[in-house]
C-alpha positions in Angstrom: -10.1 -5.4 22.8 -8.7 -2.8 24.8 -9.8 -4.5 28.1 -7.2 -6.9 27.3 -5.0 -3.8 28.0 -6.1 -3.6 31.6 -5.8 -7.1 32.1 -2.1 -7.2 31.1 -1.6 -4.3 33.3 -2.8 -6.4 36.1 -0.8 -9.5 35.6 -3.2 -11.2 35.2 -2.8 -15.1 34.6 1.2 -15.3 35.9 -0.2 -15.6 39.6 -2.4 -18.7 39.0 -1.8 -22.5 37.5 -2.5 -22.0 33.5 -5.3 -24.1 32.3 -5.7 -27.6 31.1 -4.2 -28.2 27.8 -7.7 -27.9 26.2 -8.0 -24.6 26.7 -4.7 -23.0 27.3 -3.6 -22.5 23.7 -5.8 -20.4 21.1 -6.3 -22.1 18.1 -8.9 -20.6 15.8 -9.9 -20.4 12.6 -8.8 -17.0 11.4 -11.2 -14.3 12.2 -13.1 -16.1 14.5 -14.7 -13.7 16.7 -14.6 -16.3 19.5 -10.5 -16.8 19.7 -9.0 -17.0 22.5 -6.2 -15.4 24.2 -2.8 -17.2 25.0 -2.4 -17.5 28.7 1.3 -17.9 30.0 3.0 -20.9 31.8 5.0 -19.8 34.4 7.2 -21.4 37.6 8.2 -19.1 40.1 11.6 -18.2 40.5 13.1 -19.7 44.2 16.5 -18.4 44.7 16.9 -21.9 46.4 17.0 -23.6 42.9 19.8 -21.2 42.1 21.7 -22.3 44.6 21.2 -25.7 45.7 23.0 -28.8 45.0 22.5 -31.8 43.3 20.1 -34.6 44.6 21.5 -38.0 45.1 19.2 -41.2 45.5 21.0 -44.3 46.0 20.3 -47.0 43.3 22.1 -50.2 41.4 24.3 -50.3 38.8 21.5 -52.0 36.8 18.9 -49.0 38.2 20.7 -46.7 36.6 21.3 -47.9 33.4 17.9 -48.8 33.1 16.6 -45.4 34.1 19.1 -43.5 31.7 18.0 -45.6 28.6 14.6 -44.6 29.7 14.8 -41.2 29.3 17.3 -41.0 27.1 15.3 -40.4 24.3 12.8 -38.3 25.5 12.5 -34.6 24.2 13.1 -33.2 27.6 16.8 -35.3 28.1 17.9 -35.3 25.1 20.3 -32.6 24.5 21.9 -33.8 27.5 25.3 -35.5 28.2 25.9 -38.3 29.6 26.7 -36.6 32.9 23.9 -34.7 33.3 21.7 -37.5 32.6 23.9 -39.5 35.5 23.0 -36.6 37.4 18.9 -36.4 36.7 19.2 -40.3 37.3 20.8 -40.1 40.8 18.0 -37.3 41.6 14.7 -40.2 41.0 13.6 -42.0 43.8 11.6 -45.0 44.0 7.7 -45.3 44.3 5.4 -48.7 45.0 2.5 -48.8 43.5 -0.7 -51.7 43.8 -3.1 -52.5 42.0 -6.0 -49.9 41.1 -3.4 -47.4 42.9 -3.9 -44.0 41.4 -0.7 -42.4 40.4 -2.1 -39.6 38.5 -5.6 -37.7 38.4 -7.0 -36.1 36.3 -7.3 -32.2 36.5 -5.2 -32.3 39.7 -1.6 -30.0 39.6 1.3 -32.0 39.3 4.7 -31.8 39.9 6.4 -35.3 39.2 7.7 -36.9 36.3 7.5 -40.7 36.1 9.3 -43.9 34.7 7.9 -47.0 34.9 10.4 -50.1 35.9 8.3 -52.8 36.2 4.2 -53.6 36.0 1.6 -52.1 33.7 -0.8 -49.3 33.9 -3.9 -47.7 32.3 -3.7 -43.8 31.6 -7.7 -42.9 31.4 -8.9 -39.5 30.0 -12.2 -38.5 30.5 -13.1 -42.0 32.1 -12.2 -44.0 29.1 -8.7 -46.0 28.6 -6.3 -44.7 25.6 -3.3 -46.5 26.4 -1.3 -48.8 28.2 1.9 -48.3 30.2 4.5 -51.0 29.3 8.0 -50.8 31.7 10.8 -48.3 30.3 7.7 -45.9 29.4 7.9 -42.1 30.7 4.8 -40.1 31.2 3.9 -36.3 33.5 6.6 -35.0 31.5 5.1 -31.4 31.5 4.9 -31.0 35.2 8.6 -31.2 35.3 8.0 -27.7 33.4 5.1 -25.8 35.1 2.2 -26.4 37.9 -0.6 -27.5 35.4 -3.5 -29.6 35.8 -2.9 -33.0 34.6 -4.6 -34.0 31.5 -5.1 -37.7 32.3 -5.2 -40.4 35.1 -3.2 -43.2 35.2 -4.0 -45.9 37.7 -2.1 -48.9 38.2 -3.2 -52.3 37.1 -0.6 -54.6 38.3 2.0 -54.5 41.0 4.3 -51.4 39.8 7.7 -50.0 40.7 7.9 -46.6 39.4 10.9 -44.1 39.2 9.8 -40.1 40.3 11.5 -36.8 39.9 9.8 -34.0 41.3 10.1 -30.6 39.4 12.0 -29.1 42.0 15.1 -32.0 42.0 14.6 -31.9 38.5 15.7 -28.4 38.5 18.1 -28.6 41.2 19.9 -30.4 39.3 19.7 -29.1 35.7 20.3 -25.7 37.4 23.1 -27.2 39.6 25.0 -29.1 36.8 24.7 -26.3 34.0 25.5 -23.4 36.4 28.5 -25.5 37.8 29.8 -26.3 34.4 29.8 -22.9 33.0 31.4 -21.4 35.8 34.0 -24.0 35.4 34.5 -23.0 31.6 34.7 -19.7 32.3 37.4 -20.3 34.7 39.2 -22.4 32.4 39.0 -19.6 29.5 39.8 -16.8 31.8 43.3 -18.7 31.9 43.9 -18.5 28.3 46.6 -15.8 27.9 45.0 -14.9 24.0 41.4 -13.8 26.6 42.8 -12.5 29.7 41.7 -9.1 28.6 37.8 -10.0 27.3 35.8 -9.0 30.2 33.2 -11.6 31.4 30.6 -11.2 29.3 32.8 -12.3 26.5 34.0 -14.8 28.3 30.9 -16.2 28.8 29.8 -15.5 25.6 33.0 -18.1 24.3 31.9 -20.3 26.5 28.5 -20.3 24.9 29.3 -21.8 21.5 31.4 -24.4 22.9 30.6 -27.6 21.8 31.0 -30.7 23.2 32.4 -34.4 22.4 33.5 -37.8 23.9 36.6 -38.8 22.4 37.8 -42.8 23.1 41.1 -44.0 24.1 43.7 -43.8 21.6 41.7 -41.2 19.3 44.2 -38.0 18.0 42.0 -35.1 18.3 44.7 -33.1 16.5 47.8 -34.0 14.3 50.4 -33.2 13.9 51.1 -31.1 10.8 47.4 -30.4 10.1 46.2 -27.2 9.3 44.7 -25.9 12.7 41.1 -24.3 13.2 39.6 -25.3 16.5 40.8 -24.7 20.3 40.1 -27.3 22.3 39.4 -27.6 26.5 39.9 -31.0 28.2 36.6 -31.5 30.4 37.7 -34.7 31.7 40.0 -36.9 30.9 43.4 -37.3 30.0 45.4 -36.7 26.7 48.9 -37.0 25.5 51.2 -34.3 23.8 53.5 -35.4 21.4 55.7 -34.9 18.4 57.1 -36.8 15.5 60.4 -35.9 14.3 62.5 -37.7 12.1 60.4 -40.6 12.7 61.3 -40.4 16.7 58.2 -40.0 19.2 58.9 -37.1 21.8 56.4 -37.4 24.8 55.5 -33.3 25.0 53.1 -33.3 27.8 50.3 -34.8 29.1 47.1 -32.7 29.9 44.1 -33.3 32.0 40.3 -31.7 33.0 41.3 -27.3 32.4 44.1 -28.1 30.2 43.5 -26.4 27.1 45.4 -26.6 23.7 45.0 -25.1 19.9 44.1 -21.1 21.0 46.6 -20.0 18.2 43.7 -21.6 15.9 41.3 -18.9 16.6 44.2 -16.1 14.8 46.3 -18.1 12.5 45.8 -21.4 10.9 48.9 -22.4 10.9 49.9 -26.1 11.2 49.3 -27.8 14.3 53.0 -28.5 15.7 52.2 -31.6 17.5 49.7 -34.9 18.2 47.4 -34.9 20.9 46.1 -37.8 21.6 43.2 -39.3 24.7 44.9 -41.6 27.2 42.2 -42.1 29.3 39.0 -44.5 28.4 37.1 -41.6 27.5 37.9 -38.1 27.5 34.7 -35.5 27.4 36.3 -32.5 24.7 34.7 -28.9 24.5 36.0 -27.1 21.0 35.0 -24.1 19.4 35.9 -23.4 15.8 37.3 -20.2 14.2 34.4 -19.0 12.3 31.9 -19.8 15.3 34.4 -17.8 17.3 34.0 -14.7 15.4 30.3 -15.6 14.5 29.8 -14.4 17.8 32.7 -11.8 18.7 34.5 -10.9 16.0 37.9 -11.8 15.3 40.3 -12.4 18.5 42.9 -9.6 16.6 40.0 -7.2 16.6 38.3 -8.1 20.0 41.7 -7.5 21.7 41.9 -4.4 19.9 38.7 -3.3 20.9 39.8 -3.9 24.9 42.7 -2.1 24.4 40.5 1.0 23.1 38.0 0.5 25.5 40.4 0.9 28.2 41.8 3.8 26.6 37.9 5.7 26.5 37.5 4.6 30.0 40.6 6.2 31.4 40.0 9.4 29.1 36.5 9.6 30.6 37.6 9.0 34.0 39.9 12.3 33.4 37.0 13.7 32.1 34.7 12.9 35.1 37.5 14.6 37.4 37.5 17.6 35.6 34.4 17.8 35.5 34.1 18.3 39.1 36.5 19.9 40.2 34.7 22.8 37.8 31.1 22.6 39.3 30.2 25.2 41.9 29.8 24.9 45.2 26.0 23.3 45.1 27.3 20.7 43.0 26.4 21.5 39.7 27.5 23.3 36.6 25.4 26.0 35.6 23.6 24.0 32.4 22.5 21.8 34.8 20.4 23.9 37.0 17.9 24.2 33.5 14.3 22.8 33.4 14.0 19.1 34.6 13.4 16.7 32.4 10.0 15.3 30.9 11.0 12.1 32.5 11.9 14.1 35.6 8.6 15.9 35.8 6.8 12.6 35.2 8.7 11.8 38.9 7.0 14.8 40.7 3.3 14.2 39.8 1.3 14.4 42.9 -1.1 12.1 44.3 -3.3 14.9 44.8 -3.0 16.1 41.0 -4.6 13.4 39.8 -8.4 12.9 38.5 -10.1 9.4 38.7 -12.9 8.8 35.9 -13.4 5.3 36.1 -12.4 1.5 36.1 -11.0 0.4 32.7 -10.4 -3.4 34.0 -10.1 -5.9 37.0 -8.3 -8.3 37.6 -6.6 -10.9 40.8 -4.5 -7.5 42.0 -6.7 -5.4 41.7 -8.4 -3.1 39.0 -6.7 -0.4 36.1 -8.4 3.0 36.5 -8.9 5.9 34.0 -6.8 9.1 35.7 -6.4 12.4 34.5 -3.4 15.2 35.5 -5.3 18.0 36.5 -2.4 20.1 35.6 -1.2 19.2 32.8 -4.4 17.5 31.3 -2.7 14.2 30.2 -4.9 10.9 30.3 -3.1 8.4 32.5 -3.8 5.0 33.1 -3.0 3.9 37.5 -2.9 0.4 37.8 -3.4 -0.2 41.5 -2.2 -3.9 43.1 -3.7 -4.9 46.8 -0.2 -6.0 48.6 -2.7 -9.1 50.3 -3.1 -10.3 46.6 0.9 -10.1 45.5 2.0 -11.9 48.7 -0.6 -14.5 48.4 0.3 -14.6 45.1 4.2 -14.9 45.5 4.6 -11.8 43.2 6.6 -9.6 45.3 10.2 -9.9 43.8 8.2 -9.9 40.0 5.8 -6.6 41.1 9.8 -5.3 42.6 11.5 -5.6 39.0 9.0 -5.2 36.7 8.6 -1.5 38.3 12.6 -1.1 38.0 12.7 -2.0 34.7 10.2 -0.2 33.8 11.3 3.5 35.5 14.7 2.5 33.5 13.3 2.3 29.8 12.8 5.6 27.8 11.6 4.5 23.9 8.8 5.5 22.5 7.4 2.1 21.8 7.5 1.3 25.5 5.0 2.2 27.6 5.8 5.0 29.9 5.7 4.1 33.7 5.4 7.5 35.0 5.8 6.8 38.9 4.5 5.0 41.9 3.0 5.0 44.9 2.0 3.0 47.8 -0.1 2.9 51.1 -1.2 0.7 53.8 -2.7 -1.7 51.2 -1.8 -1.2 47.6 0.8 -0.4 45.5 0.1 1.9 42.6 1.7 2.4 39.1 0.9 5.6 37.4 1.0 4.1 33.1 0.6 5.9 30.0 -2.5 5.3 28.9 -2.7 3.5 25.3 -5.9 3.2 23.7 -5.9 1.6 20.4 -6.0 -2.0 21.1 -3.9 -5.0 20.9 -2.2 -6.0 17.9 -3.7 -9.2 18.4 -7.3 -8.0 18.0 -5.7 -6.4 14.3 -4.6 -10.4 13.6 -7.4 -12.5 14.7 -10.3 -10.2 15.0 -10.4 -7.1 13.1 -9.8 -8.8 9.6 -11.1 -6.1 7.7 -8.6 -3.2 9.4 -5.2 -4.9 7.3 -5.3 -6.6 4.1 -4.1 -10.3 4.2 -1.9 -12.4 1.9 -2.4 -15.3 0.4 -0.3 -16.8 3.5 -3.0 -15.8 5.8 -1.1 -13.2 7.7 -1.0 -9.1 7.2 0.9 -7.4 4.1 4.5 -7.8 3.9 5.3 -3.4 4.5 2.9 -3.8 8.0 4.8 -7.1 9.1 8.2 -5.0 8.7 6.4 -1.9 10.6 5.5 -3.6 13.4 8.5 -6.3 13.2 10.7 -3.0 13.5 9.0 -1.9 16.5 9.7 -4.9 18.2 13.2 -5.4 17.6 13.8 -1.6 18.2 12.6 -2.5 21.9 15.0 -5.1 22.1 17.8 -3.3 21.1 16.8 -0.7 24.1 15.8 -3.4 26.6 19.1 -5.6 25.7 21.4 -2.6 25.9 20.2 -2.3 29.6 20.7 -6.0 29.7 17.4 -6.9 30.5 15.8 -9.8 29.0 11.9 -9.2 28.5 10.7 -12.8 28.3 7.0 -12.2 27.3 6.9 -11.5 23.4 3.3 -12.3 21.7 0.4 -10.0 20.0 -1.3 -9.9 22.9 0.9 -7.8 24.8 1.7 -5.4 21.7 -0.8 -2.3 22.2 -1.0 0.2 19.3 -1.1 4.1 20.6 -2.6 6.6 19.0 -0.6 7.0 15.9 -0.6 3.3 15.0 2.6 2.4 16.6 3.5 -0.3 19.0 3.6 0.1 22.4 5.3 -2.9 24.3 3.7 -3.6 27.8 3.8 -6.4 30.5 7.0 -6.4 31.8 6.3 -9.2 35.4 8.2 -11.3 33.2 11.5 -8.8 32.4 15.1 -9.5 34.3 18.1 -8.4 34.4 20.3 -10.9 33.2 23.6 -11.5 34.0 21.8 -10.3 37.8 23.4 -10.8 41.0 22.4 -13.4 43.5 23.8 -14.1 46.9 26.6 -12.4 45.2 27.4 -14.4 42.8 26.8 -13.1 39.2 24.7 -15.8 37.1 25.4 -15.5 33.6 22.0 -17.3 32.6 18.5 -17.7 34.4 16.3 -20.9 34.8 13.0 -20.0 35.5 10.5 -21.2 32.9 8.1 -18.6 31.8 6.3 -17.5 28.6 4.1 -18.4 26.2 4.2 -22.3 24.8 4.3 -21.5 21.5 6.6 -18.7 22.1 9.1 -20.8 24.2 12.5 -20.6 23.2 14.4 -24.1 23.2 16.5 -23.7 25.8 13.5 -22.6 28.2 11.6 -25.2 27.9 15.2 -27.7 28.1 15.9 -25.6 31.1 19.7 -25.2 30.2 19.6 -21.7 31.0 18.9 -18.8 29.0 19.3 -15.1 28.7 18.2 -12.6 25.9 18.4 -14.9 23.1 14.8 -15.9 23.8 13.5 -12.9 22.8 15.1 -13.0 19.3 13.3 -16.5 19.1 10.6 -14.8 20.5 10.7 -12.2 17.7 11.1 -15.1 14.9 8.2 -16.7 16.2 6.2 -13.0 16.1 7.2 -12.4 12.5 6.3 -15.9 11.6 2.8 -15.1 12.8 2.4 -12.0 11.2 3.1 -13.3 8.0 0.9 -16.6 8.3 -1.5 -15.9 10.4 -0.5 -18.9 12.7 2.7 -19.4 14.7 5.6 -22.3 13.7 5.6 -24.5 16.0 1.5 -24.6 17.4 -0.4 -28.1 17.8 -3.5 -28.8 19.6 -1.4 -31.2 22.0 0.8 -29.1 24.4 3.6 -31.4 24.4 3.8 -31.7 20.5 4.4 -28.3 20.9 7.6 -28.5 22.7 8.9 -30.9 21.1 8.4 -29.3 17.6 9.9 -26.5 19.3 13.3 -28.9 19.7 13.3 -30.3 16.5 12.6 -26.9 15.1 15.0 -27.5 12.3 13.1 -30.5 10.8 9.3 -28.6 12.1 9.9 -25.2 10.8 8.4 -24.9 7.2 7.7 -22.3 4.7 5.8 -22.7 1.2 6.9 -22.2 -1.8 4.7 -18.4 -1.5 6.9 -16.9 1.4 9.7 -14.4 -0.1 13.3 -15.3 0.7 14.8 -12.9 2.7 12.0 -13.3 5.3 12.5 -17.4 5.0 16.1 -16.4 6.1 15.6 -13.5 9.0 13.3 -16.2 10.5 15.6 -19.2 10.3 18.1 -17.8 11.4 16.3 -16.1 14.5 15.0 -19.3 15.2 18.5 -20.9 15.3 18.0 -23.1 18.0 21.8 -22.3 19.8 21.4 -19.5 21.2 24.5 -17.9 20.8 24.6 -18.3 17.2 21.1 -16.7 17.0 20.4 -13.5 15.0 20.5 -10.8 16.7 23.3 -12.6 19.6 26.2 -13.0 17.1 28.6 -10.3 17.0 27.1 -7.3 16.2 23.8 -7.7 18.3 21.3 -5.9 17.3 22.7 -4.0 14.3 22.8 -7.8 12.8 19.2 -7.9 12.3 18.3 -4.7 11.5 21.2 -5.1 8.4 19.2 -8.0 7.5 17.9 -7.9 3.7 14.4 -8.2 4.6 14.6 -4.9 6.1 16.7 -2.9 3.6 13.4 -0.6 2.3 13.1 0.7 6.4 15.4 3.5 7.4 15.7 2.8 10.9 16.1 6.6 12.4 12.9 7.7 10.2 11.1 4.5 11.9 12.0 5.8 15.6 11.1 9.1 14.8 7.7 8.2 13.9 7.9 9.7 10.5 6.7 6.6 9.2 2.2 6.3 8.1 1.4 3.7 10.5 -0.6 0.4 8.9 -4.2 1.2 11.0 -4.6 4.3 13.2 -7.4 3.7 15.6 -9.7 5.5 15.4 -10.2 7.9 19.1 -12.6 10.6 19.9 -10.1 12.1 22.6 -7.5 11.4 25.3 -10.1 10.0 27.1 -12.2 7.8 25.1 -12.6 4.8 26.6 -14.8 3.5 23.6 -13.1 -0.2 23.4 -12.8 -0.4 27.2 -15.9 -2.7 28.8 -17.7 -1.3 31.9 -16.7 -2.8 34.9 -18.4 -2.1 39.0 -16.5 0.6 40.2 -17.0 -0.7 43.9 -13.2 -1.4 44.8 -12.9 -3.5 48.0 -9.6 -3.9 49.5 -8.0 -6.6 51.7 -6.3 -5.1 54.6 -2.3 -6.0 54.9 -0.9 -7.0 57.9 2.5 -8.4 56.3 6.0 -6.7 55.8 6.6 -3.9 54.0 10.0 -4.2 53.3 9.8 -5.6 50.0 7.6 -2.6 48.7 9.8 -0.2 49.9 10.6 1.0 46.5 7.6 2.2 45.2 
């Protein structure tokens, strides 16, 4: 329903804990007029995570290798290296517990993960015992993630020793190690003469479809004479350069942790001209191969001769921007720029006073969504208005700050229009197109009869494209501002008037790479989504920038065409982990067609950098994709396309599929800072 509209509008659901697992996912039977809606998990962003160090807890030899063959095969820890599981290890400390103790409750928050070193316990759900804790078990994996009630007790029966990391060590440290070693990589790539001239973002973009090995004493990682396709970065360790000739040994060089050796791989593959070979007891490799190398950027010959023209069009347009001034008038501007402002401008200069209130279309923790009209102009608006008490309380401000940036930024027309904002003593106010038609959703779940379905379950084939299309034509718009949007699902999918999508929600978007305490940060940490929408690297907290919402869009075309997402199980954490092992989870029948079997694979890659969509070519890469060769792209964002379902409106103001709501509208007085609201 449409009042699902308002309550995304609000924000409703980011500023509280989720549910317990029993009722935070929707699973239904399809068409069940009773389904619910998928709330998000979220953990606020603290800029202290960012930039904190590691956490150190003294422990034994012993300790420590008991703790890392703990977790080490645990969904959460796998992925990780041996140093950044040294690293979670050194951030547990120890916790005591007797007999009968409680350690966890059930349906309290939580915030610690737990590994049991010696004693046994009981975890009880619902009053009743389901299983026993033996030493070396891990459980409260999920609080680690996001503030969520806990879905069982566990109570001690014996003397216990227990191992804890809370969630904010836990990301201290991931945060700390993986922000520390990227930088490092990036600094050792920037010294690479072949990528002196790739600007950062390439850079880092190398850096992200490095892989890593641990190579033992004595092992040649290349030979001499071999035909070469990999360059290679010494992490740590050290390794031993030399050459054979005429059966004589030559000692070349020896290299250690920022050495580098094999570049020439990634433009010729000529033969290697000499051995290297590790000299210490281990030595921890990062390599990336030559067609992984131009998976994501093209060949090196090519990128350096796109620098060189990129340069060239940014001195010619720096001429250009001279000249350009030097011939405006003396107000400062040329004399086609003193036309007619802008639609978007126009939208900037709507008056408080020129609006008309009709009435409440939703409420929510902020605050409510009201019906407005422009008396001049006529147009039905939609002002969502946000009490400041509720946003502070809430810790909302810096998400309230960018989702209104963001949103002023984008211009597509399936984006919903923030016109402009306003503010007084109390609230803050955002002036919204107004889109009636529903959520795309309701079209899945609710309104079976509005789409025809497939034997798969989901919507024809031509409306998953449609819509599909939409989608990714937002991300090509959002992306190209750099801004990762984060919150992909049919709930926050409105169709407008015509039948087209209109994205909306944006507490969730970012800017990423963003600034902080000015330092740029090439990924961002915070965990937030929907579960079954939950790129990989989200939920392994490794970092992550837009390449979730290619996942994201996998996951939403998935849906479309079966009528249930990938990855979804009524147990939260089988969730994530078929989210990690989504190469072995993800299955099709023999009914789905094979283009789309591909486009989802490979936007569900589970590297992000080799991910559909964040190879080389971006965007373009999927819209090329076979399964979308019948859509013309330009016709699509011209709306020349018959949408699947036009709703069906009796004016720009019908508010038909909007419930009634009290249109008493109490407001908390603010007594804090407005500083952080000065924007609007």
């Amino acid at each position: 329903m449409a009042t699902e509209y308002a309550r995304k509008l609000l924000g409703v659901g980011r500023e509280r804990p989720p549910p317990p697992p029993s009722a935070r996912i929707a699973y239904r039977s399809r068409g069940a007029s009773n389904a619910r809606h998928r709330p998000n998990v979220y953990n606020r962003s603290l800029a202290a995570y960012e930039d904190a160090g590691k956490a150190y807890v003294p422990k034994s030899p012993a300790t420590k290798a008991f703790l890392a063959r703990a977790i080490a095969g645990h969904y959460l820890f796998a992925d990780l290296t041996n140093r950044e599981v040294n690293d979670v290890v050194d951030a547990m400390k120890m916790k005591l517990a007797h007999r009968t103790d409680s350690i966890i409750v059930e349906g309290t928050d939580g915030d610690m993960f737990y590994v049991l070193e010696s004693g046994t316990c009981d975890v009880v759900v619902n009053g009743k015992r389901v299983k026993e804790v033996s030493p070396g078990d891990c459980f409260g994996e999920l609080a680690l993630l996001y503030t969520a009630p806990r879905a069982a007790s566990v109570m001690a029966t014996s003397v216990c020793t227990l191992w804890t990391l809370d969630r904010s060590a836990f990301r201290r440290t991931i945060q700390s190690t993986k922000s520390g070693q990227m930088s490092a990589i990036c600094s050792f790539l920037k010294n690479v003469p072949q990528f002196s001239s790739l600007s950062n973002h390439e850079i880092s973009t190398i850096a992200g479809v490095l892989g890593v090995g641990e190579f033992d004493r004595g092992t040649n990682i290349v030979e001499q004479g071999e035909a070469g396709d990999k360059f290679y970065i010494i992490l740590s360790g050290e390794c031993n350069v030399f050459s054979t000739a005429n059966g004589t040994r030559v000692d070349v060089n020896t290299l250690t942790a920022g050495d580098f050796f094999g570049e020439a791989a990634l433009m010729t593959k000529e033969p290697r001209n000499a051995t290297v070979q590790v000299t210490s007891e281990v030595a921890e490799i990062l390599s990336v191969d030559k067609s992984s190398f131009e998976l994501v950027l093209g060949p090196l010959s090519d990128l350096l001769e796109d620098v060189h023209r990129r340069r060239l069009s940014d001195t010619t347009a720096a001429i250009e921007k001279v000249l350009s001034l030097e011939g405006r008038d003396h107000c400062g501007a040329k004399g086609q720029d003193r036309q007619a402002t802008s639609s978007k401008a126009q939208d900037l200069n709507i008056r408080w006073e020129d609006l008309k209130q009709y009435r409440t279309l939703g409420m929510g923790t902020f605050g409510r969504v009201k019906l407005m009209e422009h008396r001049t102009t006529g147009r039905a608006m939609a002002l969502k208005c946000m009490q400041k008490h509720a946003i502070v309380q809430a810790h909302q401000e810096v998400n309230i700050v960018s989702e209104r940036d963001v949103m002023l930024a984008c211009d597509h027309p399936f984006i919903i229009k923030l016109y402009r904002t306003f503010q007084d003593a109390n609230s803050v106010f955002m002036l919204l197109e107004l889109v009636q038609g529903g959520e795309l959703w309701t079209l899945l779940y609710q309104n079976q009869t509005a789409l025809p379905r497939t034997r798969l379950g989901g919507i024809q084939p031509t409306a998953v494209k449609f819509y599909a299309a939409c989608v990714v034509s937002c991300f090509e718009h959002l992306h190209g501002m750099g801004v990762a949007y984060r919150d992909l699902k049919p709930e926050n999918l409105l169709l407008g008037a015509n039948g087209y999508l209109k994205m909306v929600d944006f507490g969730f978007a970012k800017k990423v790479p963003f600034m902080n305490k000015l330092v740029q940060r090439n990924k961002t940490f915070t965990l937030c989504g929907t579960p079954e929408y939950l790129a990989p690297e989200i939920i392994q907290s490794r970092g992550h920038d837009q390449g979730v919402d290619w996942w994201a869009t996998g996951v939403l075309i998935y849906e479309l065409i079966t009528g249930e997402t990938p990855f979804c199980d009524p147990n939260q954490k089988r969730i994530f982990q078929n989210i990690l092992k989504s190469q072995t989870s993800l299955k099709f029948t023999p009914a789905w067609d094979r283009d789309a079997v591909d486009l989802v694979r490979r936007l569900l890659h589970p590297d992000s950098a080799r991910r559909l969509g964040m190879i080389h070519g971006g965007a373009e890469t999927v819209k090329r994709h076979a399964w979308f060769q019948t859509l013309e792209w330009a016709k699509h964002l011209r709306l020349e396309y018959p949408a699947p379902f036009v709703p069906v409106l009796n004016g720009d103001l019908d508010t038909s599929m909007f419930d009634p709501y009290p249109e008493e509208d109490p407001i908390m007085p603010f007594r804090g800072s407005n500083e952080v609201f000065k924007s609007f």
